[in-house]
C-alpha positions, 0 to 999 in steps of 0.5 A: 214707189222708188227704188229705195222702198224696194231695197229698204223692204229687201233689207226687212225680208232678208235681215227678217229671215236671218233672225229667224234662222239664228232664232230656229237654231237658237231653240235647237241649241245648234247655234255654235258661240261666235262673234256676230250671231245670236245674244253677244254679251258678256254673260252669255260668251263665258261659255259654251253653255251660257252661249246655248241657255242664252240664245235659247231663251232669246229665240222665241223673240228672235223669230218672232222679230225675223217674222215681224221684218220679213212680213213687214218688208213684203207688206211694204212692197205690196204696199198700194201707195208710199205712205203706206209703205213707208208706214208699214216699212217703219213699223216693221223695222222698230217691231223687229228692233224692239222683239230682238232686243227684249229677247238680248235682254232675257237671254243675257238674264237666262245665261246671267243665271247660269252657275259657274262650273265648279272646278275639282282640282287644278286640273293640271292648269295650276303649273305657273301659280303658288299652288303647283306642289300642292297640285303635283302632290294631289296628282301624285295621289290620284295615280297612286289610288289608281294603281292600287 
């Protein structure tokens, strides 16, 4: 077998093991909301907890998908000849693709089904809309009733 296999079976392991520890993280709601790890949808980036439900859904699937790369890529290496190879090589990397998909998929589902949270007031965030009297009397009345 060539240098590109083992670079190729590399790839598999190593993006196999990332999966899998965004997908461990993902079940223990560890994995904080950011740009380039975990289920990045709309739905899922509203928020902080849309993030969470998202990626813990997703995460039985991403390990499973990291699992799938990470065996393949050394199945790949250990492969007795090049077509084997290649076989197991490709076989493994559209498993993965496939698992880390479907867990995108229902994880932008979980977060999709994630209410809104519901907002009491203006919460003092209202100072530039028509509403600011309205929330400065409001205001006005909470302390009031805290006082007495």
């Amino acid at each position: 077998m060539g240098t590109a296999f083992e670079v190729v079976a590399g790839v598999l392991v190593l993006g196999g093991v990332g999966l899998a520890v965004v997908g461990v993280l993902g079940v223990r709601r560890r994995l904080p909301r950011n740009r380039f790890a975990g289920v990045r949808t709309v739905n899922t980036l509203r928020d902080d907890e849309t993030f969470a439900v998202g990626n813990q859904v997703a995460a039985p699937l991403t390990i499973a998908s990291g699992a799938v790369a990470a065996v393949g890529g050394v199945a790949g290496l250990a492969a007795p000849s090049g077509a084997v190879a290649v076989t197991l090589l490709v076989l493994a990397g559209l498993g993965a693709v496939v698992l880390t998909v479907a867990g995108g998929v229902l994880g932008d589902r979980a977060a999709k089904r994630v209410p809104l949270p519901r907002f009491t007031g203006c919460g003092g965030a209202c100072g530039c809309c028509t509403a600011a009297a309205a929330c400065a009397a409001a205001g006005d009345e909470a302390e009031e009733r805290a006082e007495a």
